[in-house]
N, C-alpha and C positions, 0 to 999 in steps of 0.2 A: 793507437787503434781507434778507429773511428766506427761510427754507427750512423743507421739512418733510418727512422720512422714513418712511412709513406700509408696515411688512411686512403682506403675507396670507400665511397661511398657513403662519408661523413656528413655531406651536405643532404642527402638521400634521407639522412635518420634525423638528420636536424629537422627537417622538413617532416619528416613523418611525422613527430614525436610532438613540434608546433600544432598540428592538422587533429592530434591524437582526442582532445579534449570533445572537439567537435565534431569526429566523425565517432566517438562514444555517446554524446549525448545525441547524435542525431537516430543511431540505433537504438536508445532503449529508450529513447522519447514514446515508439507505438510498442516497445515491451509494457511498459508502463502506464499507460494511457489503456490497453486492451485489459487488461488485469484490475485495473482500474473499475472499469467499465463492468465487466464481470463480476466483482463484489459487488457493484450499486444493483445489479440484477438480481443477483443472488440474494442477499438480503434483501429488497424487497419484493420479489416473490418466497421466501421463505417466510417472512414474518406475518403474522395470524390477522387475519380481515375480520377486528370487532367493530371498529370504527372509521378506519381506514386512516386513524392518524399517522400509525406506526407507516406503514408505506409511504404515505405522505411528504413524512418527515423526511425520510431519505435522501442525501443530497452530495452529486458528486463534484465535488472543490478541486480545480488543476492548481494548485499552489503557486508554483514555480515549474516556467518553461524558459531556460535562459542556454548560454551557452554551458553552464558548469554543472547544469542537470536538470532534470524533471520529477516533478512531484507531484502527487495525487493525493487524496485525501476523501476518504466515504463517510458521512457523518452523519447523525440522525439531528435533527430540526427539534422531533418530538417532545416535549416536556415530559413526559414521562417515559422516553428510551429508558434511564438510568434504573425506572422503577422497576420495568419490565424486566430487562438484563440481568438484574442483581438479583432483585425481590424485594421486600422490604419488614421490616419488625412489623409488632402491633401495634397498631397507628391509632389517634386520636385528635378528635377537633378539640380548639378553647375550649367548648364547652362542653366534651368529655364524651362527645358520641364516640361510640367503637367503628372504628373503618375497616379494622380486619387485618390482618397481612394479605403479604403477596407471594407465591415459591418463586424463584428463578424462572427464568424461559428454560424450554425445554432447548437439549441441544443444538436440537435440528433448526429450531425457530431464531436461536440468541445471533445477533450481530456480531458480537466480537468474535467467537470459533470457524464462522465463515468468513470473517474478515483473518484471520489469522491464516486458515488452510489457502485461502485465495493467493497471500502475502508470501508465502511458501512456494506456490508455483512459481510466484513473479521472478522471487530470488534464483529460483534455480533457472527460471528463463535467461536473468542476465548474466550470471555467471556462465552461463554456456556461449553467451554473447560474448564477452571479454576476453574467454577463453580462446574464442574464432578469431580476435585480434593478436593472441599470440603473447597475451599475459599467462600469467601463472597466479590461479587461485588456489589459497589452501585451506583446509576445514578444519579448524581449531574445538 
């Protein structure tokens, strides 16, 4: 008894599946980049205008734009982002002057919870994206 295995359309998926990398990064390149853009806004109109450093500082980095993907990155410049964000103990000079502490930013003002909700939309932007290719994402 004999048999015989006849593919259609093997070279079709060869070719897609070659194409595949680059027609992903080429879609979430402006997923990514718009999202991007939107957290640099975000954060800097939310953050509080005492000196106008915090705004300032704000600075949107495109990391990486290549064929294997795209990256973005919103940073703050500010030297004292960190202080702000966090807060800080009861501080002191060498010579023992009282500087005070600091609370945390308020929610609404902090970078990182705008940057994290912003980060959220992105995700769920490109999985809808992936999904239009006809992948299957699962949420663990």
């Amino acid at each position: 008894m004999s048999s015989s295995l006849t593919w259609q359309g093997l070279d079709d998926l060869r070719d897609a599946l070659r194409s595949l990398p680059d027609d992903l990064t080429a879609s979430a390149g402006p997923i990514v980049l718009n999202h991007a853009l939107e957290a640099d806004r975000t954060i800097e109109t939310d953050y509080p205008r005492v000196t106008g450093n915090l705004k300032a500082g704000v600075r949107l980095e495109v990391a990486n734009a290549n064929r294997f993907g795209v990256a973005a990155r919103v940073r703050s410049g500010s030297p004292h982002a960190s202080m702000f964000e966090r807060g800080t103990k009861d501080r002191r000079t060498r010579r023992g002057w009282n500087r005070g502490s600091m609370p945390p930013a308020a929610y609404n003002e902090a970078m990182i919870p705008a940057a994290i909700r912003v980060r959220g939309r992105m995700i769920g932007a490109l999985i809808a994206m992936v999904r239009g290719y006809g992948l299957i994402v699962r949420d663990y």
